[in-house]
N, C-alpha and C positions, 0 to 999 in steps of 0.2 A: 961309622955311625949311621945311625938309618932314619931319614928325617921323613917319615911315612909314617913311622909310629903315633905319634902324634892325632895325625889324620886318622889313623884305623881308629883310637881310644876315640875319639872327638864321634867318628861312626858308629861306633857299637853305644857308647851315651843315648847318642841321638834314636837309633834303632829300640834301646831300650824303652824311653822316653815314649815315642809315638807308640811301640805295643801297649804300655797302661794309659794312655790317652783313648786309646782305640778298647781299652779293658773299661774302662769309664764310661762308655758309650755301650757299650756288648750289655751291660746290666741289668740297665732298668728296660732297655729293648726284651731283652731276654725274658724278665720276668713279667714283660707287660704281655708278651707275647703268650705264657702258657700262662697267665691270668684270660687271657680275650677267648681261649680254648675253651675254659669252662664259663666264658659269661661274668666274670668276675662276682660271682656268686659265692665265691669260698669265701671264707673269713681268714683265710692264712696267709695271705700276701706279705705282711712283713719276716714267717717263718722262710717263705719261698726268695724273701731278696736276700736273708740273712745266710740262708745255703749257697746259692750262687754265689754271691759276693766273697763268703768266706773261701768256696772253695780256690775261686780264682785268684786270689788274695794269698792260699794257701801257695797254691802252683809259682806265685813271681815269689813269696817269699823263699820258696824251694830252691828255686834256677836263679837269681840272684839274690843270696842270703847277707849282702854286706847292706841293703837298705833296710832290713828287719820290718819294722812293723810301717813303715812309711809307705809300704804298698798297700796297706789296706785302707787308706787315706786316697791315694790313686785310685784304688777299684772302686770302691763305694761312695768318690765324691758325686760322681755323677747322679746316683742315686737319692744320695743327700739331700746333693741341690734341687733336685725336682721335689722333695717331701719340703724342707727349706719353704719354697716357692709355693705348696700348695698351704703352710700354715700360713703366709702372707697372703694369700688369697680371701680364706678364709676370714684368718682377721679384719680385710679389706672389708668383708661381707658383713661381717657386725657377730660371725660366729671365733667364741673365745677356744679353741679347740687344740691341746698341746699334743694331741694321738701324733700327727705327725711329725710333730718335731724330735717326742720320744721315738720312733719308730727311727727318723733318721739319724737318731745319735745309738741305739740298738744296731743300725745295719755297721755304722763306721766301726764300734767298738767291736764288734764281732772279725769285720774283716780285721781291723788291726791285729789281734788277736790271733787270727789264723794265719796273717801273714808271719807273726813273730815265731810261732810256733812252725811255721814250714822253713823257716829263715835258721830256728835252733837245731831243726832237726838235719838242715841239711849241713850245716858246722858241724855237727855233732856224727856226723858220716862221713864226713872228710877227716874230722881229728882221728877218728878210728883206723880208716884208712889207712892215713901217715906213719898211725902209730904200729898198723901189722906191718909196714913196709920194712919200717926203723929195724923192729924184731928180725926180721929176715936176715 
C-alpha cells in the first residue's frame, strides 16, 4: 500500500488551485494591459475581458473537465471583483450607475459558460476514446 498517494492528490489539488488563483489575477492585468496600449479609448473592454476570460476559462475547463463550469467563476472572479468594487465606488460618488455590475455579471456568465463547454468537450473526447479502444 502506498501512503504517498495521498500526498501526490493533496499536491496536484493544491497545484490546481494556485494555477486559477494565478488565472484570476492574469485577467484583468491582461486586459487592463491591451486597454492602456490604445489609451483606453475603445469602447470594447468588456468584449476584450469577456474573450480572455472565456478563453482561459475554456482551457481549465478543457484540462480538468470534472470542475465543469466552476472555473469560470475562478477565472473571471478577479475581474468581477474589480467591476464589483468600481460600482461601489461609484455609488459611493453619488453616481447611480449599473454598466459595471452588468459587465461583471457578462464576464462571469460567459467564462462559466466557456469553461462548461471546454469541460463537455473534453468528456466528450475521452468517451469517444474509450469507446474506439472497447471496438478494438
Amino acid at each position: 500500500m502506498d501512503l504517498s498517494q495521498p500526498r501526490d492528490i493533496k499536491r496536484k489539488k493544491l497545484r490546481v488551485y494556485l494555477a486559477a488563483l494565478a488565472a484570476a489575477g492574469i485577467v484583468p492585468i491582461t486586459v487592463f494591459g491591451i486597454l492602456a496600449q490604445f489609451n483606453f479609448a475603445d469602447n470594447h473592454s468588456a468584449v476584450l475581458a469577456v474573450a480572455v476570460s472565456a478563453l482561459l476559462a475554456f482551457a481549465f475547463g478543457f484540462r480538468w473537465p470534472n470542475r465543469g463550469w466552476r472555473w469560470g467563476v475562478w477565472v473571471a472572479g478577479g475581474f468581477a471583483l474589480l467591476l464589483i468594487l468600481a460600482f461601489v465606488g461609484l455609488y459611493n460618488l453619488g453616481r447611480y450607475e449599473a454598466g459595471p455590475l452588468l459587465k461583471a455579471l457578462g464576464v462571469t456568465v460567459a467564462a462559466c459558460a466557456a469553461a462548461e463547454a471546454g469541460s463537455r468537450l473534453a468528456l466528450l473526447r475521452t468517451s469517444r476514446a474509450s469507446s474506439r479502444i472497447a471496438r478494438s
